[in-house]
C-alpha positions in Angstrom: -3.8 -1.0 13.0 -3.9 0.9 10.0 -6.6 0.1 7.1 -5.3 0.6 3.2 -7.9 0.8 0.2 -6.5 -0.1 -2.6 -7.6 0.5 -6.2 -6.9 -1.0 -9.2 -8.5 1.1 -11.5 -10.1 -1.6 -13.2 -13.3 -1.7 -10.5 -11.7 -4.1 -8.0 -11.2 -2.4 -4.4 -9.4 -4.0 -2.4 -8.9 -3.2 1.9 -6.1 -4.2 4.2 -5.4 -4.2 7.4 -2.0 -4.0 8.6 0.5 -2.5 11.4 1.9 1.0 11.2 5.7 -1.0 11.5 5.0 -3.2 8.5 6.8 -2.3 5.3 5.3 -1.4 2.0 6.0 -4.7 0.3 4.6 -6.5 3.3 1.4 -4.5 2.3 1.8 -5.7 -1.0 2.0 -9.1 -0.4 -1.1 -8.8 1.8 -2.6 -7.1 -1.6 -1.4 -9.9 -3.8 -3.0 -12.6 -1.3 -6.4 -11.2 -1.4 -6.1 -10.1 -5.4 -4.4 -13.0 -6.9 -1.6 -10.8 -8.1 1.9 -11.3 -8.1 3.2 -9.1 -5.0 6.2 -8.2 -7.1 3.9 -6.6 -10.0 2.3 -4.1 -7.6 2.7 -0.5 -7.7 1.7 1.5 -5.4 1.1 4.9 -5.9 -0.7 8.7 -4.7 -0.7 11.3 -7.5 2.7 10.9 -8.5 4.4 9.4 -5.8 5.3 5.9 -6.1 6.1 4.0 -2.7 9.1 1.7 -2.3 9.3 -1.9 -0.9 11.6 -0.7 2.1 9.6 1.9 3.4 7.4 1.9 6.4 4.0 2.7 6.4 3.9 4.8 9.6 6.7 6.8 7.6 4.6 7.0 4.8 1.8 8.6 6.7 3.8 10.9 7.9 4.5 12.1 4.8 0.7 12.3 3.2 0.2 14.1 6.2 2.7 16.6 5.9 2.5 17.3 2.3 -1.6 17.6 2.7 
C-alpha cells in the first residue's frame, strides 16, 4: 500500500491510499471521489513533471527515486 498527499493549491489536502499496481488515473479517480472533482480534470504533477493516466505508480516511484 502506498499513501499519496495530494494538494490542490487552494488549502484542500487531500490523502489516498492505493496499490503500488494501480494506474495513475485510478489514483485520480480515487482523488475525484474524495474531492468532488471530475477525475478527468486532474493533473497531477512534481516540479515539472506531469504524470499520465497509463502509468503505474510503482513505476512512478521509481522514477522520483532515481531522479532524487
Amino acid at each position: 500500500m502506498i499513501e499519496v498527499v495530494c494538494n490542490d493549491r487552494l488549502g484542500k489536502k487531500v490523502r489516498v491510499k492505493c496499490n503500488s499496481e494501480d494506474t495513475i488515473g485510478d489514483l485520480k479517480k480515487l482523488i475525484a471521489a474524495q474531492t468532488g472533482t471530475r477525475w478527468d480534470k486532474i493533473v497531477l504533477k512534481k516540479w515539472y513533471t506531469i504524470f499520465k493516466d497509463h502509468v503505474s505508480l510503482g513505476d512512478c516511484i521509481l522514477c522520483l527515486v532515481c531522479n532524487s
